[in-house]
C-alpha positions in Angstrom: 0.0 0.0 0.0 3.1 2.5 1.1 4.4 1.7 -2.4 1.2 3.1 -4.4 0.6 5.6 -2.2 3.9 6.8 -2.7 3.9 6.6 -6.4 0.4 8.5 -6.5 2.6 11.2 -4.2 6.0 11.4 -6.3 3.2 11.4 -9.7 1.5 14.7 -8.1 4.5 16.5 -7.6 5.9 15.8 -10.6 2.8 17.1 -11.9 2.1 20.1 -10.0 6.1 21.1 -11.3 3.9 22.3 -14.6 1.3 24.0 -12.7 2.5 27.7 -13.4 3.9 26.7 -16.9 0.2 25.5 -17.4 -1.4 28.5 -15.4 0.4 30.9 -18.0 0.0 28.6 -21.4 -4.0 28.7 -20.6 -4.2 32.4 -19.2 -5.3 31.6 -16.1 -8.9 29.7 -17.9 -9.8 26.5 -18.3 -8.4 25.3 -21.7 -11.5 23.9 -22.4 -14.6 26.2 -21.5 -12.6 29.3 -20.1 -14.2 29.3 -16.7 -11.5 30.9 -14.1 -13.1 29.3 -11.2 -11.3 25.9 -9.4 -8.5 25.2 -11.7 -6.1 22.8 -11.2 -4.2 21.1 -13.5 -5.6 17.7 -15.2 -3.5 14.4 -16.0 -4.6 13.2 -19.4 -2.4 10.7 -19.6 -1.5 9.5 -16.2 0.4 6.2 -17.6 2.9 8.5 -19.5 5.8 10.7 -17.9 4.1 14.1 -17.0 4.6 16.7 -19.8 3.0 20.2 -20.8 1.3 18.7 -23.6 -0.2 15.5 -21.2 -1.4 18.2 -18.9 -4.5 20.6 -18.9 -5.6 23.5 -16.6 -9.1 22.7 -16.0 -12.1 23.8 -14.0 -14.0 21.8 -11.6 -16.6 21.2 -14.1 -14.5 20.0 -16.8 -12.3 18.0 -14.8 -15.3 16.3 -13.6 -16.4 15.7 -17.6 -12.9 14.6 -18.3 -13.1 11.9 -15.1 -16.5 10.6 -16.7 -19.2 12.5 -15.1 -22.3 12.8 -17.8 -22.2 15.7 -19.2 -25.6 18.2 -20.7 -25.5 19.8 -24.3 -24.5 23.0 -22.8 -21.4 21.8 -21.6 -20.6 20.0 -24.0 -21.3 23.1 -26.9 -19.1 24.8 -24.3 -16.1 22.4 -24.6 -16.0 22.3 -28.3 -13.3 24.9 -29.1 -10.9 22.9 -27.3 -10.5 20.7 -30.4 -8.7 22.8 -32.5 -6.3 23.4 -29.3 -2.2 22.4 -30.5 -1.6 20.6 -26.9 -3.2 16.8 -26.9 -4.2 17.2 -23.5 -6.9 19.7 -24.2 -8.1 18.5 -27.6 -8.1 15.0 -27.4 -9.4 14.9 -24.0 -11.9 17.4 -24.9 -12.6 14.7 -28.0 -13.3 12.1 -25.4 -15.9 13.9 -23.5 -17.5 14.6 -26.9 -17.6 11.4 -28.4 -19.5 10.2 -25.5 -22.5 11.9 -26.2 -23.3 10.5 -29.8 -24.5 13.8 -31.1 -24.2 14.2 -34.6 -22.6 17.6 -34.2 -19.9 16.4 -31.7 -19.2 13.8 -34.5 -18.9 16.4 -37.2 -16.6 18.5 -35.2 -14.0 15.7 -34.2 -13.8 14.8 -37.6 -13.0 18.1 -38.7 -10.7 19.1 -35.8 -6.9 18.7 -36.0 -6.7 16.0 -33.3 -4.3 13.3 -34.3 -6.3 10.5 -37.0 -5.4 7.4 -34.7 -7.7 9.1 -31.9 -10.1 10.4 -34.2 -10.3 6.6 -35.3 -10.6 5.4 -32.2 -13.1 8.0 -31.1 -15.2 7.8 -33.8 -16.2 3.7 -34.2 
């Protein structure tokens, strides 16, 4: 137990290194719906040694979207810009959230965003 706990420990330190890096990159917003209010930086891809583009400054709400929370239309029309972000954090995690919904528009708008084809492939079965 000492083991994973201290993993999870040395993996949130390593992370929160970024935090002002991040802070600045996203102008102090969430990178996905530009809400200012609880941010804190977001592990995309936890299994992968932490880096700026792995990591997203996100808000409460989003973060809770990103850890599988269902999400309204509202949110998720609020979301979409993300996918044209350059940094796979934001625009393939942003993807995710989208793809879950099955709306037609999500659909349309991973297809057309720049997120890499494997994802979009993977996404959109």
């Amino acid at each position: 137990m000492a083991k994973g706990y201290q993993a999870n420990k040395d993996r949130q330190e390593a992370v929160s290194l970024f935090g002002k890096e991040i802070g600045k990159r996203a102008g102090f917003k969430c990178e996905w719906c530009g809400s200012k209010e609880d941010l804190r930086v977001w592990d995309y891809q936890p299994e992968r040694e932490p880096e700026a583009a792995t990591l997203a400054l996100l808000c409460g709400r989003c973060r809770d979207l990103a850890d599988g929370r269902k999400p309204d239309l509202i949110e998720l029309r609020s979301i979409r810009d993300a996918l044209w972000s350059d940094i796979p954090a934001v625009a393939e995690g942003a993807a995710r959230v989208l793809a879950s919904c099955k709306e037609p528009w999500a659909r349309e708008a991973i297809e057309e965003s720049f997120i890499d084809e494997e994802v979009k492939t993977e996404l959109l079965r």
